[in-house]
VMD Tcl script that draws the C-alpha trace (Angstrom):
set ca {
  {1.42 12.35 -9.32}
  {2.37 9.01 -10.02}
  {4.79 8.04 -12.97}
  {4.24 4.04 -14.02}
  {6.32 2.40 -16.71}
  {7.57 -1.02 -17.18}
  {11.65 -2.14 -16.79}
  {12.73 -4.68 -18.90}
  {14.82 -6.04 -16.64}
  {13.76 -9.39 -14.18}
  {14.42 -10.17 -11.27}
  {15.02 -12.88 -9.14}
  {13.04 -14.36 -6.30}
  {15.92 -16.49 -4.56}
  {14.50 -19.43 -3.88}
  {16.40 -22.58 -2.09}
  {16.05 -25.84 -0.21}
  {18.51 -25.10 2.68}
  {21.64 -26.53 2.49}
  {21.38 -26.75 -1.56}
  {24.43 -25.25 -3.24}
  {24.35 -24.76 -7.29}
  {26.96 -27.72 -7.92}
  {24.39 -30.18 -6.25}
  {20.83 -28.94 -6.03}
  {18.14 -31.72 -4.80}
  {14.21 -31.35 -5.62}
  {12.76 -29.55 -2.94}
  {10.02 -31.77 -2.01}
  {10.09 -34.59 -0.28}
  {10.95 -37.60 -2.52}
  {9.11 -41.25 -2.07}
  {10.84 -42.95 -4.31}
  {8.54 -43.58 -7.06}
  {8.33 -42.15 -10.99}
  {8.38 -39.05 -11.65}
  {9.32 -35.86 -13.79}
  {11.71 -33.01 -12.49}
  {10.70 -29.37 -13.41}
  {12.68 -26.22 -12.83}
  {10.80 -23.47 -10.99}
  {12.02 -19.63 -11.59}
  {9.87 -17.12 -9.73}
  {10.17 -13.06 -10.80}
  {8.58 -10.34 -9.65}
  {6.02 -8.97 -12.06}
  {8.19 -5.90 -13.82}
  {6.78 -2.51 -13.60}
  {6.73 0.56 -10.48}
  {4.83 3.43 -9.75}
  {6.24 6.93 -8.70}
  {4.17 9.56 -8.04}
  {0.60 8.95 -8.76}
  {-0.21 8.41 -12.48}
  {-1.95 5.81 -13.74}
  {-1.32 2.66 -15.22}
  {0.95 -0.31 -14.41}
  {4.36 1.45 -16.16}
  {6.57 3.98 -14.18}
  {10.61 5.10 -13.45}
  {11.73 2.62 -11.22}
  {11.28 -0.45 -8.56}
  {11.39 -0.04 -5.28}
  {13.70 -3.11 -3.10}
  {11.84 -5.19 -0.53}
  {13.36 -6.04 3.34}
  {14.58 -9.45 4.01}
  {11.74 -9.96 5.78}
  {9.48 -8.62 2.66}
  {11.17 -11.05 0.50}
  {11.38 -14.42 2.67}
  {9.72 -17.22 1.40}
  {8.68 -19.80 3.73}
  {6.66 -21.92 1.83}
  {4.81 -22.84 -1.56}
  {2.00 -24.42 -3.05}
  {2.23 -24.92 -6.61}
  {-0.84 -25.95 -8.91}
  {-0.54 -27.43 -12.59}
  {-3.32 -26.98 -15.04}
  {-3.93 -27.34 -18.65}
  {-5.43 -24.49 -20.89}
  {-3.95 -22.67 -24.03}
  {-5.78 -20.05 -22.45}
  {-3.52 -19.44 -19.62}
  {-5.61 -17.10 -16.83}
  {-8.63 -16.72 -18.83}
  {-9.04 -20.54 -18.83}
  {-12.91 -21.57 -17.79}
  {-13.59 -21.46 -13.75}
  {-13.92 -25.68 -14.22}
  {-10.64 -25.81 -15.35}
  {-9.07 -28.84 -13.11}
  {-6.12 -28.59 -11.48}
  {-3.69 -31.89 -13.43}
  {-1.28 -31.54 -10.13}
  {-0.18 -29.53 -6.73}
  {2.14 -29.91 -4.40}
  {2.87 -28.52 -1.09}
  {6.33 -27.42 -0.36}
  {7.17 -26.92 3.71}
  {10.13 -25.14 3.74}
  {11.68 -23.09 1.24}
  {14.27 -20.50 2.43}
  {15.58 -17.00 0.64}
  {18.62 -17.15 -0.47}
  {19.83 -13.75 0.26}
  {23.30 -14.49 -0.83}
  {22.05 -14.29 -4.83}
  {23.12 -17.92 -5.02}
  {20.31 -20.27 -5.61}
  {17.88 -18.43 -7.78}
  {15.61 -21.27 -8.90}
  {13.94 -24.05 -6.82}
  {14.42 -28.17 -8.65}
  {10.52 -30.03 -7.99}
  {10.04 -33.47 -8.33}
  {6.46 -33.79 -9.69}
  {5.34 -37.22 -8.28}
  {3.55 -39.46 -10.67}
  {2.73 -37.00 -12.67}
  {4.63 -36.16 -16.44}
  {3.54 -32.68 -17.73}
  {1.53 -32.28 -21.12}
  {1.41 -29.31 -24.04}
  {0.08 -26.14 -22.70}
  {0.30 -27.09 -18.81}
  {0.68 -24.00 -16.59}
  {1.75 -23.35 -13.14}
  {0.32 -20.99 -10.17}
  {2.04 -20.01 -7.35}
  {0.96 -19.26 -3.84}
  {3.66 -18.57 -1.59}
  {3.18 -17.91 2.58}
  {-0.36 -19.36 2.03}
  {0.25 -22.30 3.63}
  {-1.45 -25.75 2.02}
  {-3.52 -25.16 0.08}
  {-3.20 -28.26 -2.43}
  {-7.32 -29.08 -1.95}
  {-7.92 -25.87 -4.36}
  {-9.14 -28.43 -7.40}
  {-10.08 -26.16 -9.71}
  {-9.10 -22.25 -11.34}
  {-12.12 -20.83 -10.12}
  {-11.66 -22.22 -6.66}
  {-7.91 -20.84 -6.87}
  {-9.38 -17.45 -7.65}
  {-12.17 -17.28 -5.41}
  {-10.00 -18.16 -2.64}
  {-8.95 -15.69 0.19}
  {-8.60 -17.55 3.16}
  {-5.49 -16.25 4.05}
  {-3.33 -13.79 6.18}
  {-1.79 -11.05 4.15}
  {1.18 -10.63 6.04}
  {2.34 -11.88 9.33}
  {1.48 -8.73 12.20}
  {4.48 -8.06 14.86}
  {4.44 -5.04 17.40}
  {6.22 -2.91 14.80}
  {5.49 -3.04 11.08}
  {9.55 -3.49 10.94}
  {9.23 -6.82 12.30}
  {6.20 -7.91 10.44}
  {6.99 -11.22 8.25}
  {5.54 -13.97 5.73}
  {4.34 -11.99 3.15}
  {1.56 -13.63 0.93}
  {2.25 -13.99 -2.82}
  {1.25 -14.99 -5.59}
  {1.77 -15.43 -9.54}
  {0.62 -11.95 -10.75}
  {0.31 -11.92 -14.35}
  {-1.23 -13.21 -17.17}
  {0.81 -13.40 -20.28}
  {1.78 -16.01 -23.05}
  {4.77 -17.37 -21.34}
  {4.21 -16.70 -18.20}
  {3.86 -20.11 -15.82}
  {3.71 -21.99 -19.49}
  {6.09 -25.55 -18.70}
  {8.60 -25.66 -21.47}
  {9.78 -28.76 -22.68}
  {12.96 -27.44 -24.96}
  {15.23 -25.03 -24.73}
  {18.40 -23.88 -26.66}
  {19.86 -26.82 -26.59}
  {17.22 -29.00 -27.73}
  {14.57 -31.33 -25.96}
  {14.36 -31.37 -22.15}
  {13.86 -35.24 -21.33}
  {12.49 -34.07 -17.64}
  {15.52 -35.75 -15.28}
  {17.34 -34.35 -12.48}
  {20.16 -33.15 -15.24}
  {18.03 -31.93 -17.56}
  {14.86 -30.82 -16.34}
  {11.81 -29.27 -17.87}
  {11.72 -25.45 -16.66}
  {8.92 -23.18 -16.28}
  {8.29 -19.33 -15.38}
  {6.35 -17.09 -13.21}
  {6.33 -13.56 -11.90}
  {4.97 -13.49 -8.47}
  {3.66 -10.04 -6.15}
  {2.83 -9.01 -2.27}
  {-0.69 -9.23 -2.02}
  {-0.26 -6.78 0.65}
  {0.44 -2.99 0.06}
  {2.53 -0.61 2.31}
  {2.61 2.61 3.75}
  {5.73 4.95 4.58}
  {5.92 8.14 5.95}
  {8.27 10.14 4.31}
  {10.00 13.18 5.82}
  {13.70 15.15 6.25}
  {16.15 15.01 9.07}
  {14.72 18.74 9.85}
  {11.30 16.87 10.93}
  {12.69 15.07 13.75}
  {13.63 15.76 16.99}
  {15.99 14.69 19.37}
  {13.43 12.37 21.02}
  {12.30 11.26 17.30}
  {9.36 12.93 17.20}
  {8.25 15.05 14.18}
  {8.05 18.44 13.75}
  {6.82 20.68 10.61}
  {7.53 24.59 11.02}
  {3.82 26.55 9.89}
  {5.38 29.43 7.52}
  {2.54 32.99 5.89}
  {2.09 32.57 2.50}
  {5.18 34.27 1.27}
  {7.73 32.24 3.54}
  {8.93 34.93 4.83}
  {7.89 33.98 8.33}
  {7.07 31.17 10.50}
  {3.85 31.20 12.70}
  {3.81 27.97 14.41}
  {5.15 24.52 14.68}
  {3.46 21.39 14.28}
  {4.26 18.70 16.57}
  {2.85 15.11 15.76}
  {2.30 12.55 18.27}
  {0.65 10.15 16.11}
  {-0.19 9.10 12.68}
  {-2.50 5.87 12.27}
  {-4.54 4.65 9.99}
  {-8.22 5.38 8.67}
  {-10.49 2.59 6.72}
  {-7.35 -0.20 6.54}
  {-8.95 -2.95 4.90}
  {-9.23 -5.90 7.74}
  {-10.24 -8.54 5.82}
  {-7.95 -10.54 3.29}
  {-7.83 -10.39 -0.48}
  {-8.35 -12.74 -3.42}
  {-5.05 -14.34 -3.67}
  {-5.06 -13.64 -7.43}
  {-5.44 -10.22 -8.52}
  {-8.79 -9.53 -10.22}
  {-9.46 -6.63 -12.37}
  {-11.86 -5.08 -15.02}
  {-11.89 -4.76 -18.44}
  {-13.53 -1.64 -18.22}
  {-14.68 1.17 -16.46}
  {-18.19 2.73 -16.79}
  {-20.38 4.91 -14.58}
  {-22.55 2.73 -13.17}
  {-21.06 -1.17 -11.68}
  {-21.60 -3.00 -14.76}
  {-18.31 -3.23 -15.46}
  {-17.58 -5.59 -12.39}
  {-19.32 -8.25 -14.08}
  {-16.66 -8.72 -16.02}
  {-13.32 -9.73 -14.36}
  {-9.92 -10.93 -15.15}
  {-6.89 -12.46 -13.03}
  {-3.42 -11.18 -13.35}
  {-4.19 -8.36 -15.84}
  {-2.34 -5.32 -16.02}
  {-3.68 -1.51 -14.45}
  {-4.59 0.33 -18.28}
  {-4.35 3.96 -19.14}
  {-6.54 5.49 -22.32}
  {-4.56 8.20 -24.69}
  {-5.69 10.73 -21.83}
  {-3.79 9.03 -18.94}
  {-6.83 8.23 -17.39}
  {-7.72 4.42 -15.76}
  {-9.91 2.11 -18.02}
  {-10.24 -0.69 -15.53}
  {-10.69 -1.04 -12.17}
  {-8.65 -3.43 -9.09}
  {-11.35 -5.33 -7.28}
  {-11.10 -7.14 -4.32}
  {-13.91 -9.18 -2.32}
  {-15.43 -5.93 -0.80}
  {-15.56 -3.50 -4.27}
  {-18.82 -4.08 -5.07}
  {-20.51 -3.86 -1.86}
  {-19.47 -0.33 -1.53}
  {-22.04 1.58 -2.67}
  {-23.63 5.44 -2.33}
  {-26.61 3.61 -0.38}
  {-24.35 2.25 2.20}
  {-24.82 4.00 5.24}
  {-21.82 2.24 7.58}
  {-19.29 -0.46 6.39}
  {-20.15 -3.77 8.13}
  {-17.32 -3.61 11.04}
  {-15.49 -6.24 9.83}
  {-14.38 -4.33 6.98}
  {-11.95 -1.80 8.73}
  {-12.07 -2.68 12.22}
  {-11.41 0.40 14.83}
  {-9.28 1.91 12.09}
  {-13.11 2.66 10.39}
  {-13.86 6.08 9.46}
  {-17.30 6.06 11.51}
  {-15.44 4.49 14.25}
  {-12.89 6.79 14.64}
  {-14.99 10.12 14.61}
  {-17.30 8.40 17.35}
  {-14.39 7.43 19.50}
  {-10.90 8.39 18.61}
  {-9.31 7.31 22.34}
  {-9.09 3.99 21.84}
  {-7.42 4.23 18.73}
  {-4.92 6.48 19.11}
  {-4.03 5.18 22.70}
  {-3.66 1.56 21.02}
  {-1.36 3.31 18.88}
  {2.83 3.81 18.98}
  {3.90 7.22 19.00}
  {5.86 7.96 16.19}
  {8.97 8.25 18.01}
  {8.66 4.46 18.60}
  {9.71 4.32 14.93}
  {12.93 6.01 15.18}
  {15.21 3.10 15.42}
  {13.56 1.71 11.91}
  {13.99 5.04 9.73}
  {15.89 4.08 6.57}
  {17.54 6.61 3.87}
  {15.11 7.86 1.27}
  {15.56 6.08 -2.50}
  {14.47 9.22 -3.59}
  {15.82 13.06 -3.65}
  {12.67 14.19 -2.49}
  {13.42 14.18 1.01}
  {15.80 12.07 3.50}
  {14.20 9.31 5.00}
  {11.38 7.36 5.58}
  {9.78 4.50 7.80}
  {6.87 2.18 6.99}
  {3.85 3.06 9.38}
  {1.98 -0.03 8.49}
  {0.89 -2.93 6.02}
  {-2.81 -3.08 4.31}
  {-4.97 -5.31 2.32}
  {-6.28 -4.09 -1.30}
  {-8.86 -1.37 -0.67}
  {-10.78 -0.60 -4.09}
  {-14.24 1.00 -5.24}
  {-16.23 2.66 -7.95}
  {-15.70 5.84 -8.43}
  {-19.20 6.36 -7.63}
  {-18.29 5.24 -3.58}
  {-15.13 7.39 -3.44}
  {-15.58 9.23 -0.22}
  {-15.07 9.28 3.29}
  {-16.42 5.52 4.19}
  {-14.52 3.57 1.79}
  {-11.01 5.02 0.87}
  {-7.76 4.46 3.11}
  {-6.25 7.15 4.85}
  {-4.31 8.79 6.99}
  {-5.27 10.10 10.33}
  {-1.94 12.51 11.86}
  {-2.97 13.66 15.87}
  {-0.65 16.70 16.49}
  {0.18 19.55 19.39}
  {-0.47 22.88 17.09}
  {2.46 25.75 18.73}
  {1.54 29.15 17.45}
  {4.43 31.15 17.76}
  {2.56 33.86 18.99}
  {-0.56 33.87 21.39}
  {-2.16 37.36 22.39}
  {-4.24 37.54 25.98}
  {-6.27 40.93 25.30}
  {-8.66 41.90 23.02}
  {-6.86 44.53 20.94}
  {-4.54 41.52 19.54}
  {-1.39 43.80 20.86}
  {-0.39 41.84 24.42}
  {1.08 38.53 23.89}
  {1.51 36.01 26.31}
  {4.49 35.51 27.80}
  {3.80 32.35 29.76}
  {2.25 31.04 26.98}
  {3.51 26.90 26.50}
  {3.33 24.59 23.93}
  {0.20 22.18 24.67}
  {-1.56 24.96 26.71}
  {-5.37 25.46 25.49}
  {-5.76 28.22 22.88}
  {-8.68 29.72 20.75}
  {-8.40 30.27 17.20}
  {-9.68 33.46 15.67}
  {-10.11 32.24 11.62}
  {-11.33 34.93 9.22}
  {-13.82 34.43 6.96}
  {-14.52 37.58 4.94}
  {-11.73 36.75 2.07}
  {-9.61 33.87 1.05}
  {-7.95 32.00 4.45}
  {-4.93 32.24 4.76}
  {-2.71 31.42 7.75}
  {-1.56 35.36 8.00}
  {-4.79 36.31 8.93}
  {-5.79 34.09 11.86}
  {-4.98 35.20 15.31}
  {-4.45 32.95 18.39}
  {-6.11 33.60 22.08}
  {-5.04 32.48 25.63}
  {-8.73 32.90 26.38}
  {-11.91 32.61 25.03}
  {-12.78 36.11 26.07}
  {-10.45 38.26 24.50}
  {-11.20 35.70 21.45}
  {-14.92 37.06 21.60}
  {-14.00 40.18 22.03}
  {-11.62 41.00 19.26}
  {-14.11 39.22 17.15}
  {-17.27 41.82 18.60}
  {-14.96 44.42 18.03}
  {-14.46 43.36 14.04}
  {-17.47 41.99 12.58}
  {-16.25 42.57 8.93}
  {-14.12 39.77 9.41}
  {-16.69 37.71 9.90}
  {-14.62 35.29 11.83}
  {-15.01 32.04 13.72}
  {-13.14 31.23 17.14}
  {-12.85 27.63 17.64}
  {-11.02 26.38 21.17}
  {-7.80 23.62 20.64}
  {-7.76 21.87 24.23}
  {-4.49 21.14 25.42}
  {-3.19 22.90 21.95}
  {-4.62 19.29 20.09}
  {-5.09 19.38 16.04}
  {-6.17 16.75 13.48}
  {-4.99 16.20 9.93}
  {-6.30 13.93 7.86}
  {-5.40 13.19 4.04}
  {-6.36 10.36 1.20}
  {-4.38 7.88 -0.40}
  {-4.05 8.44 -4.07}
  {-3.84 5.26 -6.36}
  {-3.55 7.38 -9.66}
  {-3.74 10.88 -10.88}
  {-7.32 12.60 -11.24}
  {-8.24 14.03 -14.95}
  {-5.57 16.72 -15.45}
  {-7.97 18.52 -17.93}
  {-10.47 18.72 -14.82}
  {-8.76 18.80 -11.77}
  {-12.12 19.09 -9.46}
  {-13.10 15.72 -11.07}
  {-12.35 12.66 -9.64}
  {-11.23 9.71 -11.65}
  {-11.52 5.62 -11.59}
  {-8.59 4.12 -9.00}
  {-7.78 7.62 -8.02}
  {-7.99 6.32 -4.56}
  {-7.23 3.29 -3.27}
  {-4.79 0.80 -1.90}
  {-3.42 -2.35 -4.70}
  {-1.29 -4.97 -3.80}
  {2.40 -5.12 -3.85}
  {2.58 -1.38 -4.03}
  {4.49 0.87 -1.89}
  {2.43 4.52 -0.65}
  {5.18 6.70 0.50}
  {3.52 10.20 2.03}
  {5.01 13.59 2.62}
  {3.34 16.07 4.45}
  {3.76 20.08 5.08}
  {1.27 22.60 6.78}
  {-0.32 25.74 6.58}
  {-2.07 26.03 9.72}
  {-3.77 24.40 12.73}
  {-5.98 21.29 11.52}
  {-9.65 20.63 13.05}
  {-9.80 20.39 16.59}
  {-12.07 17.31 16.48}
  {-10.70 14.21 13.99}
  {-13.99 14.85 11.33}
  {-11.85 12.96 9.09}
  {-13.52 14.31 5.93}
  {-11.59 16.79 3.44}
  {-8.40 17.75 4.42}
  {-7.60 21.16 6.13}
  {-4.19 22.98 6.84}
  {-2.05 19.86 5.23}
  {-0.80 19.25 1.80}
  {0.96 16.44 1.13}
  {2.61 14.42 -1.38}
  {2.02 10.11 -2.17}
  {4.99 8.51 -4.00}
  {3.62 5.42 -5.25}
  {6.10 2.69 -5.91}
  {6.07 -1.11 -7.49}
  {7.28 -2.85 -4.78}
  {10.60 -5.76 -5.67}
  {12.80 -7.98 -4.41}
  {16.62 -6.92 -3.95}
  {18.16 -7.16 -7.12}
  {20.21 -10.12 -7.58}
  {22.37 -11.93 -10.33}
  {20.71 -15.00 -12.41}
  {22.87 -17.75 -12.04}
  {22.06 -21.02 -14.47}
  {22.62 -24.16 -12.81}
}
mol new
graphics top color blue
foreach p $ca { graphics top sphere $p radius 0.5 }
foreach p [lrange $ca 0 end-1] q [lrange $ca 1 end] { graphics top cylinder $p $q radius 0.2 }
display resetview
């Protein structure tokens, strides 16, 4: 489902010392004094977005960041020689770094580049830069392979509510000819390096984090901001039951950080030889089919494997896939009920439906294709109160039950004789007339499962990018998983009551629908200085 394409337009990340103004910008590190050479920073975020998941790194449109998304606290720059850019050797020394404490956003679109002093040092023919922003110091990185290996780091900031969640780790994100390269000319002529006319360089930076939303219309909420889905037979022409959910968390969120580079493949094959062979910055590539040729990879991708039994805890924490079918109280009582989220629903940027709220942050989440299943991929777990609109108490199916409540224990009567659909299943006050409506019609071949307190599960997958459209059954490389700086935005409807027990394996009763979004800054005008 997901559209990817790239826009040619850039924009800015506003960067500023605080109390700059473009008439009289100062450098934004501290200043001893002593020689130097004064460089220009302008930070971008990488071009590109995803809509609904296909693959690749092109798509229809960017998707705006919060305030909060887009602050930038502070930086840590690196300078390093190679003609090579990226694919530089792993020795390649880092020339220069600096550590800068406190850089604000500018949200006012003013200030859209940040002045450096570079102490002692005077830039050389093919220097480039790296970024780290929200890192923290991190100026004892000496090399490019200790830059890329390193993932010491928190993501984002965690608050109560994802709403208030802050400092967002970034990070330069591509790897092109110009990008980061420190140019010593421009239009005008030769750049002598002063505070008047200072060198300028380049670089498009990304999240390192992803996001989820939950995506729904003003029909799915009620009063009290909870959500409800109405159950409809297969024609529409009737409605059999309401969902109510209570809680969506979720399943296999990566705990521990990733690289702060991006590393991908430059392939994809069936077995994992193709991880021996890795690139920074790269872009997400699509053959003439639309398929994935190369793979995201983060620290844990090539652990995952069919052989693995459990994840090692650390992984995904209580939000683990194992952990949560063992023991799904402590989770879900840890958890907000989605009604806590009402104050922080936001318009929809897309027809679809009306609104939407972000449910929670992750780290990259990738894997072969060969470990796409239940242990590894991130997901959603949704803990609803199933309402069937009509409950029967005897075993002809002909009484219903008028004191019949929503949350009151039912059994399910589910046919099994012919395709399932939700027309067919029936819904007991007791387990006895259940049995015996089921004695009484052993064609149907029926099971009758019991919901306590009227409780159902849903569970669903995140998609990354579209299967193979010639083979639908056939899953594909990145169709799951969760990359950096992108935005999953999920849309649910339902057919019937989901399991009874969170299994968490393949979905039952839901469909749903992932928008999957490059995720930007607010759009805002370049001013030159």
């Amino acid at each position: 489902m997901r559209l990817l394409n790239y826009i040619t337009i850039s924009l800015v990340a506003i960067l500023s010392l605080s109390g700059c103004s473009s008439y009289d910008e100062s450098p934004v590190n501290p200043d001893d004094g002593g020689p130097g050479t004064y460089l220009r920073l302008k930070m971008y975020v990488a071009p590109g977005s995803r809509s609904n998941p296909e693959a690749g790194e092109t798509g229809d449109g960017l998707e705006d960041g919060t305030a909060a998304e887009n602050r930038i606290d502070n930086l840590t720059i690196f300078i390093y020689n190679s003609r090579y850019g990226l694919d530089a050797p792993e020795d390649t020394r880092v020339n220069y770094s600096v550590y800068i404490p406190t850089v604000e956003v500018n949200q006012s679109g003013v200030i859209v580049s940040c002045l450096i002093k570079l102490q002692n040092y005077t830039p050389t023919t093919d220097d480039h830069i790296i970024v780290l922003a929200n890192m923290g110091n991190q100026t004892r990185l000496e090399t490019l392979g200790e830059i890329a290996a390193f993932k010491d780091f928190a993501a984002w900031t965690a608050a109560s509510m994802p709403a208030a969640c802050s400092s967002f780790a970034m990070a330069t994100a591509r790897n092109t000819a110009d990008d980061g390269v420190i140019k010593f000319r421009d239009n005008m002529g030769i750049l002598p390096g002063t505070q008047e006319q200072p060198l300028y360089a380049e670089t498009s930076i990304e999240r390192v984090a992803a996001r989820i939303d939950l995506w729904f219309d003003d029909a799915n909420i009620d009063a009290d901001g909870n959500f409800i889905y109405p159950v409809y037979t297969s024609t529409g022409s009737r409605q059999t039951a309401t969902v109510h959910i209570d809680k969506v968390i979720p399943v296999n969120a990566m705990q521990l950080s990733p690289w702060a580079l991006k590393h991908l493949t430059n392939s994809v094959s069936d077995d994992m030889s193709c991880f021996s062979d890795l690139n920074l910055c790269g872009d997400e590539l699509v053959g003439n089919d639309r398929l994935p040729v190369n793979y995201v990879v983060e620290p844990t991708t090539v652990l995952k494997t069919a052989s693995m039994t459990i994840p090692p805890a650390s992984w995904y924490g209580n939000t683990g896939a194992a952990v949560l079918r063992a023991d799904i109280t402590g989770a879900l009582d840890a958890a907000p009920a989605v009604s806590a989220y009402k104050s922080t629903h936001r318009p929809s940027p897309d027809a679809d439906h009306q609104r939407f709220f972000t449910l929670t942050y992750v780290n990259e989440n990738t894997q072969h294709l060969s470990a796409h299943d239940s242990r590894f991929i991130t997901g959603l777990l949704y803990r609803a109160v199933y309402e069937p609109h009509t409950v029967y108490t005897d075993a002809e199916a002909s009484a219903v039950a008028s004191t019949y409540r929503r949350g009151d224990t039912f059994w399910c009567y589910r046919p099994s004789r012919h395709e399932m659909l939700e027309d067919d299943v029936l819904y007991f006050a007791s387990e006895s007339a259940a049995r015996s409506y089921a004695s009484a019609h052993p064609g149907d071949q029926a099971t009758v499962t019991e919901y306590p307190g009227a409780i159902c599960y849903y569970n669903l997958w995140l998609r990354h990018a579209n299967n193979d459209k010639s083979n639908p059954h056939r899953t594909c490389p990145m169709e799951y998983g969760v990359v950096r700086n992108n935005i999953y935005r999920v849309s649910v409807t339902f057919s019937g009551a989901g399991q009874p027990r969170p299994l968490i394996d393949e979905p039952m009763n839901i469909r749903y629908r992932i928008f999957v979004r490059k995720w930007n800054f607010r759009p805002q005008p370049e001013i030159i200085m």
